[in-house]
C-alpha positions in Angstrom: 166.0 86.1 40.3 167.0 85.3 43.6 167.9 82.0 45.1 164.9 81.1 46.8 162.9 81.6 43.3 165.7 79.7 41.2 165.6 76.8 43.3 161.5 76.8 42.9 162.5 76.9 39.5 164.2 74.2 39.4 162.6 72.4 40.8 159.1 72.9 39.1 161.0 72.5 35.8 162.6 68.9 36.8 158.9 68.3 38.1 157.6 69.0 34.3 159.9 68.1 31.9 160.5 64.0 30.8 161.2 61.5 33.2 164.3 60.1 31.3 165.8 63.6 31.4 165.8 63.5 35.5 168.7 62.0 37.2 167.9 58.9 38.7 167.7 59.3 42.4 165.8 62.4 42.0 163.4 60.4 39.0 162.5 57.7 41.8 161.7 60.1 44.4 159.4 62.6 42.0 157.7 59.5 41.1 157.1 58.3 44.8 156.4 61.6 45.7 153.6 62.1 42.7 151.9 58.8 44.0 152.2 59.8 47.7 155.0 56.8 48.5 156.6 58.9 50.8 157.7 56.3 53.0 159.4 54.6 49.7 160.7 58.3 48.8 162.1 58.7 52.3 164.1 55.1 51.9 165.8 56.5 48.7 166.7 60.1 49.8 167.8 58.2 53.2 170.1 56.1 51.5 171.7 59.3 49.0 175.3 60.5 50.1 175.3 64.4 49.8 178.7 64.1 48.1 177.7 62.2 45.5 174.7 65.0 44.6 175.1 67.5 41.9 174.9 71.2 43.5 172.2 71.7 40.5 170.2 68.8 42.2 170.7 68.7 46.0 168.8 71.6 46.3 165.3 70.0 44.6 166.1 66.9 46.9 166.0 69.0 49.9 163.0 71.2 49.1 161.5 67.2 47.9 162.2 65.8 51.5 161.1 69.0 53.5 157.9 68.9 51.7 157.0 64.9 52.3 157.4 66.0 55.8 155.2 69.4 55.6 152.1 67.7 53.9 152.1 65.2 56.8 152.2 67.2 59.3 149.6 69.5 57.5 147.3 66.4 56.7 148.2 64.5 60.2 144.1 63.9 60.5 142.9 60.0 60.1 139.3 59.2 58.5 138.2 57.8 61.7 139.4 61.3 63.4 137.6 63.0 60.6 134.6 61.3 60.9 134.1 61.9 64.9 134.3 65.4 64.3 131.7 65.6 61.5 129.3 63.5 63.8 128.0 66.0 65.7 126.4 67.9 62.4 126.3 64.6 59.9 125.4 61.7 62.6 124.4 59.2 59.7 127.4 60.6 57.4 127.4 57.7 54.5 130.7 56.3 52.4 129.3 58.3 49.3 128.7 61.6 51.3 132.2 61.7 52.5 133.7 60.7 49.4 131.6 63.0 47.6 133.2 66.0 49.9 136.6 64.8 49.2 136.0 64.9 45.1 134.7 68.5 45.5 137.3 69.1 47.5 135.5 70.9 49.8 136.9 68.7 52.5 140.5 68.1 51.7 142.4 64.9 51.8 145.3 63.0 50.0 146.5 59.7 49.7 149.6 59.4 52.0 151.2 56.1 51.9 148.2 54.0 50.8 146.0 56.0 53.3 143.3 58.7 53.3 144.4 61.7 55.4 143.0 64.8 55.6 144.3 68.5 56.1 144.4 69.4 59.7 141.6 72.2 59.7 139.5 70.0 56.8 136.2 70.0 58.8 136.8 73.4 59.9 136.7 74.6 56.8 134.2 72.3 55.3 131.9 74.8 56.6 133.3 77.7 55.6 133.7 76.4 52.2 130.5 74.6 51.3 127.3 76.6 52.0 124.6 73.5 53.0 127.0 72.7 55.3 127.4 76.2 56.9 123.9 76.2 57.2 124.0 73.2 59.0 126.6 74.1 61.0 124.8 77.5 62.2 121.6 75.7 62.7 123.5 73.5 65.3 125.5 76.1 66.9 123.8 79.7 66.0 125.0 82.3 63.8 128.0 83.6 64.7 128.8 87.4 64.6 132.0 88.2 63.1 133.1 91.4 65.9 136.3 92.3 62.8 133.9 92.8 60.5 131.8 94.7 62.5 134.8 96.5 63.9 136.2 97.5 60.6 132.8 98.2 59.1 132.6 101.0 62.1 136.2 102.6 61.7 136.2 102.7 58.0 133.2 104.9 57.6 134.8 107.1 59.9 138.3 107.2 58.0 136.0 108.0 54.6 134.1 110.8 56.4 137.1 112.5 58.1 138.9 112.1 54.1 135.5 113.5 52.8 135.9 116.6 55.4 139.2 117.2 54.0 141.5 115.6 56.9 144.9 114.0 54.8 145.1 110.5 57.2 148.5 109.8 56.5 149.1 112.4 58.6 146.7 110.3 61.4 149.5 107.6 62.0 148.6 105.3 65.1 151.9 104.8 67.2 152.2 100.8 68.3 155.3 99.2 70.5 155.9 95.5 69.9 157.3 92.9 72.2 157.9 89.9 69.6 159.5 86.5 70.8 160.8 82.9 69.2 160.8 79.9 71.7 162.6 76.7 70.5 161.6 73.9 71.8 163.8 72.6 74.7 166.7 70.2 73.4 165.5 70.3 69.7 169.1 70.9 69.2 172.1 69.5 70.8 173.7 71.5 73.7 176.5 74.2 72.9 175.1 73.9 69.1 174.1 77.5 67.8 170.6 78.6 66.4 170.5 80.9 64.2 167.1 82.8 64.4 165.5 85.5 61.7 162.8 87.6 63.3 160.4 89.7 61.0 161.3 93.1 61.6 159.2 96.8 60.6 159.7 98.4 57.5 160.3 101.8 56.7 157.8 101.6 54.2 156.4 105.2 52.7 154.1 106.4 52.9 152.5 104.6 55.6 154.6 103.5 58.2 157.4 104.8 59.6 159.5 106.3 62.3 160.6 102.5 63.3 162.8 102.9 66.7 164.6 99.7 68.3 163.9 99.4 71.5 165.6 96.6 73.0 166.6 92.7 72.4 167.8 89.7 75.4 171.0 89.4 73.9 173.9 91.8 72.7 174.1 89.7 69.7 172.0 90.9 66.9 172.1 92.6 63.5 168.9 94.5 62.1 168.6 94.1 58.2 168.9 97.5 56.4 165.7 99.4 55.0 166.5 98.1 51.6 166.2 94.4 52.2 162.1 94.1 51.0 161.8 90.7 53.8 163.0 92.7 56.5 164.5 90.9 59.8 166.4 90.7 63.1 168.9 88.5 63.4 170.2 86.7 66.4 172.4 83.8 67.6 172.2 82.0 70.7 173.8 78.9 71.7 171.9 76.0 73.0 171.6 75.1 76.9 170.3 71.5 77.7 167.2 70.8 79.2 166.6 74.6 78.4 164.1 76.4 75.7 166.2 79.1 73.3 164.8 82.0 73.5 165.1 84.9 71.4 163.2 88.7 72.2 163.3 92.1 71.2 160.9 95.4 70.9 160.4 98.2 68.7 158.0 101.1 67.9 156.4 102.1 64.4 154.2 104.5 63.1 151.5 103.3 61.3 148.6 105.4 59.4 145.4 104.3 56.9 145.1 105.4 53.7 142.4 105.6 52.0 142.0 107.0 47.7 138.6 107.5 46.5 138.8 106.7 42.7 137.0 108.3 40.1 138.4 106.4 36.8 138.7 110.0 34.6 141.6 110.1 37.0 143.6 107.6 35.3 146.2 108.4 33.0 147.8 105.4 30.2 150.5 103.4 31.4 154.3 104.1 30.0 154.1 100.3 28.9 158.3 100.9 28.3 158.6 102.3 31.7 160.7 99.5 34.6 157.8 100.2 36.8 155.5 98.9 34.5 157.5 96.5 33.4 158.7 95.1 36.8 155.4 95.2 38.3 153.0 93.5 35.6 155.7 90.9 34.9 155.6 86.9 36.1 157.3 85.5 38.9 156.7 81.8 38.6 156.3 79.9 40.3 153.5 81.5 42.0 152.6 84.5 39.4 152.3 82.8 36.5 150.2 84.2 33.3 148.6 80.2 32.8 145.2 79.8 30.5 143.3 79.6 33.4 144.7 82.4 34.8 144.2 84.4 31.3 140.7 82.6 30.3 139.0 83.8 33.7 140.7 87.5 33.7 139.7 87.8 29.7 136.1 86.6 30.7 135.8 89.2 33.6 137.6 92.9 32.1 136.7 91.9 28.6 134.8 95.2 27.5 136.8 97.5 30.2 139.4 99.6 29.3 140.1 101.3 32.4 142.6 100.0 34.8 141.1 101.0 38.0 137.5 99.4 36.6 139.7 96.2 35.9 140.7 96.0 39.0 137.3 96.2 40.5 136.0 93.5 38.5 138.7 91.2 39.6 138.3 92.2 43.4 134.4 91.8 43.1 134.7 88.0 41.2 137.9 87.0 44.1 135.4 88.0 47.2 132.6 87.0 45.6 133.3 83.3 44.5 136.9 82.1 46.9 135.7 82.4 50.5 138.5 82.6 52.6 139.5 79.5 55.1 142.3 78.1 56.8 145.8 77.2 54.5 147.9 74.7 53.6 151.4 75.8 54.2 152.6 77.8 51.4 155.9 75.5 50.6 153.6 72.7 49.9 151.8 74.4 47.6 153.0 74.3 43.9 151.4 77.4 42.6 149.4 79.1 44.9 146.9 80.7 42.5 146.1 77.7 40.5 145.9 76.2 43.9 143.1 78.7 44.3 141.7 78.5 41.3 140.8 74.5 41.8 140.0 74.7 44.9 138.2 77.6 45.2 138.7 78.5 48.7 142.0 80.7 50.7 143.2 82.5 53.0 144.4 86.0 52.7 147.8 85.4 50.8 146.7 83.1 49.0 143.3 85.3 47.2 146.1 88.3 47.4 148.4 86.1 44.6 145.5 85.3 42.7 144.6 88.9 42.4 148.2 90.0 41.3 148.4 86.9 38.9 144.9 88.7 37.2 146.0 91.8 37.9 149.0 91.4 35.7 147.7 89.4 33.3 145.3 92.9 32.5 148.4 95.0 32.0 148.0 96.6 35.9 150.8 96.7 38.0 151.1 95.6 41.8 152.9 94.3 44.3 153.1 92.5 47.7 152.5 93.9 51.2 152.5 91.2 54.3 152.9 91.6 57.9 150.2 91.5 60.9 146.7 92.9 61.1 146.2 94.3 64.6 143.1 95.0 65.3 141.3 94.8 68.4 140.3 91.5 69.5 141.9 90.2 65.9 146.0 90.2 66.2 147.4 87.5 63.3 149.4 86.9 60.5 148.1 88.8 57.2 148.9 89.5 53.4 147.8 92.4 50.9 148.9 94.2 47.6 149.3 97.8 46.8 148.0 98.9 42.7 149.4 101.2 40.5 147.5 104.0 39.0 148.9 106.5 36.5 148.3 109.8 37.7 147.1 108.6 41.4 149.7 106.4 42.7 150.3 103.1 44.8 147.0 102.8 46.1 146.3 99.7 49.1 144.2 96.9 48.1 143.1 94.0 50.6 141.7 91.5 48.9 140.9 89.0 52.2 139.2 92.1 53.8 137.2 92.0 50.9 133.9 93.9 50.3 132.5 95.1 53.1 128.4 94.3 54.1 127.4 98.1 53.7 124.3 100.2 51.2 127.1 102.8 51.3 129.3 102.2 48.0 132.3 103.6 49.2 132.1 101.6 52.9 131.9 98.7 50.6 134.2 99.1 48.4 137.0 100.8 51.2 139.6 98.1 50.9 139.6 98.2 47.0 141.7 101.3 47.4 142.4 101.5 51.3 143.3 100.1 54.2 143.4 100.8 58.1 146.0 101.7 60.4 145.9 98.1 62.5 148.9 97.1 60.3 152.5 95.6 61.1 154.2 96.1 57.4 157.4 93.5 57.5 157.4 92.5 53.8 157.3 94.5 50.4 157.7 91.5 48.1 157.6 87.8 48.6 160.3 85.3 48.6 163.3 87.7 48.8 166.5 86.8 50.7 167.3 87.5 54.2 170.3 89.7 55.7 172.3 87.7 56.0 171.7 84.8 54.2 170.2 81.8 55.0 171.3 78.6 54.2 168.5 76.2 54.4 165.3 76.0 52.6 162.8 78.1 54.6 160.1 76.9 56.6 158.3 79.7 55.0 159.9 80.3 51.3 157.3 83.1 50.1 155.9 85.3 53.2 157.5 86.2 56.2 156.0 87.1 59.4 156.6 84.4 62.0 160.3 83.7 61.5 163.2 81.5 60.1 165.6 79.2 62.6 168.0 77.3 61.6 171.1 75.3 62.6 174.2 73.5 61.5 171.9 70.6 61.3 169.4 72.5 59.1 166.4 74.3 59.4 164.1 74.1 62.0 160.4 73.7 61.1 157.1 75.5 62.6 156.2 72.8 65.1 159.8 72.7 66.6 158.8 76.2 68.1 156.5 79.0 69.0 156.2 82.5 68.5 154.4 85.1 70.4 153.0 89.0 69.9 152.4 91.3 72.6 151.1 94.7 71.1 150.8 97.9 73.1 149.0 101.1 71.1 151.0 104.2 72.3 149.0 107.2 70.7 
C-alpha cells in the first residue's frame, strides 16, 4: 500500500472507529468537521503546534484541514446566488420546491457553518440530473445537440467496419505533439522561494500508445519519471520572481491507436482464481474500491443468473449508463468513497461511474484496472478516466464507462466502448493514487487521478485555484 492510500486509511479508520479512542485534538476537529463547524475546526487545528502531533496523526489533521478548505471552495454558492440562477426556468420557485431538490439531492448543498451552501455547478447539474427539469430547461433554451456524441457515433462505426474488413487498428495509431503548461499565480509564494511542480507526463502504455519522444521544456531543470512509475510525470523546479507568474512548459509527441474487441462470450476461458493477476486486479483498494453491501446487494441483483464474465460486465455497464447520468464533480479529495458517493447520489462524472464499475466489477470476480488521462477529440479536449477488463483467453480489453452506450439500431455501434475505445486519448495514468517520482511531500490537491498537476512548496501544497493549466494539441499524422 502506498502512502497516499495509508494515510486515507487512516484516516477513514479514525473517522469510524469510537470517539474515546481518537486523540483529543483530532476528536474535536472530526466532530466539528461531521457537523460542518469548520470555522470552530479551524480555531482548534490553528492553535495545534506540529511538534506536539504524533507522526501517526499529523497526517489525518492535514488531509482534515485541506478538505474544510476544498468543500468551501467547491460549495462557495449562497442560496440567494442559487436562487437567481434558477429564476429564469423556476420564476415562482417556492421554500418546499427548493428544499425538496436539496433532500433528493438533485441540487447539492451542505450546511457550512450554520449556512446553506451549494456546490458550485449545483444548478448546472440540476438539469442534467433530474429529468422534469431538463425538460424545462430545453423548453426554455432548445434542445441542445451534443457534436461528441455525434462525432464519436461517426468514427466508431468506421473503426468497426475497417476491424470487420480485417484491418488490425492498433496498427492505425494517430500521432499527437503536446504543448502542456502550469501558471502559478503571481506572488502566491514568496520571492526566491522554490516551487516544485509535477506535470502529467505520456505513458508507454502497450498496446496502445507509444513511441513517447520529449521534445522540449523552458528550463534545464527537469526529471521525467521512468516508464514504470503507473502516475507518470515531469518534474520541474523553479524559483519564485516577485510580481512575476511561475511558469512551467514542456512538449512531447505520442502515438496513440483505438482498439476495438468484438466479444463473442464462447471466447471466454475460467479465470486461474490463484493467479496474482486475478488476484491483484479483483481485489479492494479502500478507500475508494470497497466490496460494501450496497456495492454487493446491487452487483448480486444485476449478474445473478450469469455466469459469463464478459455478460457480467455488460450488465453492469448497461445498469451504470442507464440509471447515473454523468454531471459535473465534486473534487475527488472531498469525497470519502467515491462509489458510494455514486451510489447515493446517483449522478457522476467519468471517474467517478469508472470506480463504481471496478468496485462491481470486482465484486463479480472480473478483474480491471484504471486508465486516466485526456480525451482529445475535436471540439472536446478535457480531463477523462476509463478502465481496461480482463478476459481469459482475449486479453485487456478497453472499457469507457462515461462514453457509455452509444444512441445507435446497430448493436455493436452501441455497445463500442464496452470493449473499445478511440484513438483521441492522452494515456498519463495506469492506476490511481500511486506515488510520484520523486516524492511528494504534501497531500495532493488531487490524491487519486492525475492529469492537471501537483505544485508544491516549502510552505505546502498549492491548491487548484492558486493556478492554471493549459493544453495546446497539434495532430501530426
Amino acid at each position: 500500500m502506498n502512502r497516499i492510500n495509508q494515510i486515507f486509511a487512516l484516516l477513514f479508520f479514525i473517522i469510524s472507529i469510537g470517539c474515546e479512542q481518537k486523540p483529543d485534538p483530532l476528536q474535536a476537529v472530526q466532530q466539528h468537521f461531521e457537523q460542518g463547524n469548520f470555522a470552530e475546526a479551524s480555531i482548534i487545528i490553528d492553535a495545534l503546534k506540529p511538534e506536539d502531533l504524533p507522526d501517526s496523526i499529523a497526517p489525518c489533521i492535514e488531509i482534515l484541514k485541506a478538505n474544510m478548505e476544498r468543500i468551501q471552495f467547491d460549495f462557495s454558492k449562497t442560496e440567494p446566488e442559487i436562487r437567481a440562477e434558477l429564476a429564469p426556468f423556476y420564476p415562482e420557485l417556492t421554500e418546499e420546491q427548493l428544499r425538496s431538490r436539496e433532500k433528493s439531492k438533485s441540487l447539492e448543498m451542505r450546511m457550512i457553518n450554520g449556512e446553506r451552501r451549494y456546490f458550485k455547478y449545483a444548478v448546472r447539474n440540476l438539469f442534467r440530473i433530474d429529468k422534469t427539469a431538463g425538460k424545462i430547461r430545453d423548453e426554455k433554451l432548445g434542445t441542445q445537440v451534443d457534436s461528441l456524441e455525434l462525432f464519436c457515433l461517426e468514427h466508431t462505426e468506421k473503426l468497426i467496419q475497417q476491424t470487420e474488413n480485417g484491418k488490425n487498428l492498433l496498427e492505425q495509431a494517430a500521432k499527437f505533439r503536446i504543448d502542456y503548461s502550469i501558471i502559478l499565480n503571481t506572488d502566491e509564494v514568496p520571492a526566491g522561494e522554490i516551487v516544485k511542480c509535477w506535470m502529467p507526463f505520456p505513458r508507454e502504455s502497450a498496446p496502445r500508445q507509444k513511441n513517447v519522444q520529449f521534445v522540449s521544456a523552458n528550463t534545464e531543470n527537469y526529471q521525467i519519471a521512468d516508464n514504470n512509475n503507473l502516475q507518470r510525470s515531469i518534474y520541474f523546479e523553479k524559483t519564485a520572481v516577485s510580481g512575476q507568474p511561475t511558469v512551467f512548459e514542456f512538449s512531447a509527441t505520442f502515438e496513440i491507436a483505438p482498439q476495438y474487441t468484438p466479444i463473442e462470450p464462447a471466447q471466454i476461458k475460467p479465470y486461474d482464481t490463484s493467479a496474482a493477476l486475478y488476484r491483484e486486479f479483483t481485489a479492494e483498494r479502500p478507500p475508494h474500491l470497497v466490496f460494501s453491501e450496497p456495492i454487493n446487494t446491487l452487483t448480486d441483483s444485476l449478474t445473478n443468473g450469469l455466469s459469463n464474465p464478459y455478460e457480467k460486465a455488460k450488465a453492469i455497464f448497461y445498469w451504470i449508463d442507464q440509471h447515473v447520468p454523468w454531471a459535473s464533480a465534486l473534487e475527488y479529495s472531498i469525497i470519502e468513497c467515491i462509489p458510494k458517493y455514486v451510489l447515493e447520489n446517483r449522478h457522476g462524472d467519468c471517474g467517478m461511474k469508472t470506480l463504481l464499475f471496478m468496485s462491481m466489477a470486482r465484486t463479480a470476480g472480473i478483474p480491471c484496472k484504471w486508465q486516466s488521462g485526456w480525451m482529445l477529440h475535436p471540439g472536446e479536449i478535457n480531463l477523462h478516466d476509463w478502465c481496461e477488463v480482463y478476459y481469459e483467453g482475449i486479453g485487456w480489453v478497453p472499457v469507457d464507462q462515461s462514453f457509455g452506450l452509444q444512441n445507435s439500431d446497430n448493436q455493436k455501434t452501441k455497445e463500442f466502448y464496452l470493449s473499445g475505445i478511440d484513438e483521441y486519448r492522452w494515456i498519463v495514468n495506469d492506476d490511481f493514487s500511486s506515488s510520484f517520482e520523486p516524492l511528494k511531500k504534501y497531500y495532493r490537491s488531487e490524491p487519486i487521478d492525475f492529469q492537471r498537476g501537483e505544485l508544491e512548496w516549502k510552505g505546502g501544497n498549492l491548491y487548484f485555484n492558486q493556478w492554471d493549466y493549459q493544453l495546446k494539441l497539434t495532430r501530426i499524422k
